[in-house]
C-alpha positions as CSV (number, residue, x, y, z in Angstrom):
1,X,1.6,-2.7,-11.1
2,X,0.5,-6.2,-9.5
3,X,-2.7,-7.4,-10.7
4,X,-4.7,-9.0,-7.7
5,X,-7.6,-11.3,-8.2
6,X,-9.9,-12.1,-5.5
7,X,-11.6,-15.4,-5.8
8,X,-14.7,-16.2,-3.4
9,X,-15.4,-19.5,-1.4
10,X,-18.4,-18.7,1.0
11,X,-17.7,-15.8,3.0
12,X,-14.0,-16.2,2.7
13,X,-11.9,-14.2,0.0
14,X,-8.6,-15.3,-1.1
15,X,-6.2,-12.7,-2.9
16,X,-3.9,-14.4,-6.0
17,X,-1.2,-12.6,-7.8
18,X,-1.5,-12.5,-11.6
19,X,0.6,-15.5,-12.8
20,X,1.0,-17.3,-9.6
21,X,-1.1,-20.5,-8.4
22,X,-1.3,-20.0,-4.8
23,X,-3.5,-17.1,-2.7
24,X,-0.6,-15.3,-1.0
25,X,-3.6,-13.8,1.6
26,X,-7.2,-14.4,2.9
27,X,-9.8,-11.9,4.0
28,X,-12.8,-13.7,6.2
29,X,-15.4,-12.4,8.7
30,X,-15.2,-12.5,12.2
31,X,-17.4,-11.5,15.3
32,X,-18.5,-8.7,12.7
33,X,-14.9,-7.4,11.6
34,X,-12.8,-8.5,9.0
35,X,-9.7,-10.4,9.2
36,X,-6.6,-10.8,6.9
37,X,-4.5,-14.2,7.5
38,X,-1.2,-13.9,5.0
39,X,0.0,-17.7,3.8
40,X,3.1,-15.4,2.1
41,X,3.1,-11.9,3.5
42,X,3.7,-10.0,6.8
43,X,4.2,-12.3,9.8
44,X,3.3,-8.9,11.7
45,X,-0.1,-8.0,10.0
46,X,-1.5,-11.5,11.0
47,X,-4.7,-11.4,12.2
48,X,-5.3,-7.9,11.7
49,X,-9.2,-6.4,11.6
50,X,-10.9,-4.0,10.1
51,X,-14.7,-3.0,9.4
52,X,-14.8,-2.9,6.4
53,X,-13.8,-5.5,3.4
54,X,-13.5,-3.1,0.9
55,X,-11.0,-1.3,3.6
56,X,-9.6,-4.8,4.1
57,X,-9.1,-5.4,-0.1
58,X,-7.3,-2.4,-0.7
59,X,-4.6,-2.9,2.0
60,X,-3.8,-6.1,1.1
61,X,-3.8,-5.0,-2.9
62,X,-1.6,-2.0,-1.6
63,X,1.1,-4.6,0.1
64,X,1.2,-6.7,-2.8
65,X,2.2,-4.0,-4.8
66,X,5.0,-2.7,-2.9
67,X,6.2,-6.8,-2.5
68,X,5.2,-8.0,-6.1
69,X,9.3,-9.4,-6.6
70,X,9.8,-10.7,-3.3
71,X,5.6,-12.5,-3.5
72,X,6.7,-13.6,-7.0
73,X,10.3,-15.7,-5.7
74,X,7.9,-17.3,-2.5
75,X,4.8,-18.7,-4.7
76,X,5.4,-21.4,-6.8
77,X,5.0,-20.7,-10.6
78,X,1.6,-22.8,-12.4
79,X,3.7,-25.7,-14.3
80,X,2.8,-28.6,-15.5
81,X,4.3,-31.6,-13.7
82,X,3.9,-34.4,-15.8
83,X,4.6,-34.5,-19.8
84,X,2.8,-36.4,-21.6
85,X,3.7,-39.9,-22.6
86,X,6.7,-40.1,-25.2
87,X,6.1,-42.3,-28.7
88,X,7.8,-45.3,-27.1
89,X,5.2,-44.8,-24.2
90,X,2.6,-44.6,-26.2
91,X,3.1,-47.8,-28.3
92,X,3.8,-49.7,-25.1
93,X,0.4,-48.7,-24.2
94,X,-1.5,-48.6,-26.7
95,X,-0.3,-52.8,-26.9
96,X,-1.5,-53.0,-23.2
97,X,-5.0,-50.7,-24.3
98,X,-5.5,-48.5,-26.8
99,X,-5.9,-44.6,-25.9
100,X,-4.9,-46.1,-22.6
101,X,-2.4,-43.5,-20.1
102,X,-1.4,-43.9,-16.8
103,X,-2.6,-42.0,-13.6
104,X,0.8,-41.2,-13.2
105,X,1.4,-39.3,-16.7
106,X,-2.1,-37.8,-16.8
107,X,-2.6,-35.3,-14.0
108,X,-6.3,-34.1,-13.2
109,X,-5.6,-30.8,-14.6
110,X,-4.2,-32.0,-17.8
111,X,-7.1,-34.4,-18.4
112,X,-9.4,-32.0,-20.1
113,X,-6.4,-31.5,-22.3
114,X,-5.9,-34.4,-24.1
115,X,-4.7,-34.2,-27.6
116,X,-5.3,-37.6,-28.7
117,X,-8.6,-38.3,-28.4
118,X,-9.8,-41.4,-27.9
119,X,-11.3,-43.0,-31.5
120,X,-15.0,-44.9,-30.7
């Protein structure tokens, strides 16, 4: 069984398959109905309204089910882009500045996980 979370932003709700790192669909308000927009899903169920968003939650939980293999191949897998700095990295830098790593080898994501910290 696929495991849908829905995250909130505003009015808008975006549905995410468990293990993936994109919302395959969205369910906003419009002119009092709701609307689903799939980024990965039906190119015929675009667009389509309904009163309620409850109503609206369980169809699009109800697709993903029946799709979880072919949702899974479309949305890219959560990974990790850049590793961190090799030993020979490291000493380069830490000539240059200590604790110092570049932009490039420290995503945003991976800056709360550092595992060197930094000595004062």
């Amino acid at each position: 069984m696929a495991m849908v979370h829905w995250v909130q932003m505003g009015e808008r709700q975006y549905a995410i398959l468990e293990g993936t790192s994109r919302a395959f669909a969205r369910v906003s308000p419009q002119d009092g109905v709701w609307v689903v927009r799939w980024r990965y899903g039906p190119r015929r169920g675009q667009g389509a309204t309904v009163k309620g968003v409850s109503l609206m939650q369980r169809m699009v939980m109800r697709w993903a089910e029946h799709n979880e293999a072919r949702l899974r191949k479309l949305i890219p897998v959560e990974s990790r882009p850049y590793d961190p700095p090799s030993a020979l990295e490291r000493y380069f830098y830490d000539a240059i500045w200590p604790g110092y790593v570049p932009a490039s080898r420290c995503p945003r994501r991976a800056s709360r996980e550092v595992t060197d910290p930094v000595p004062p």
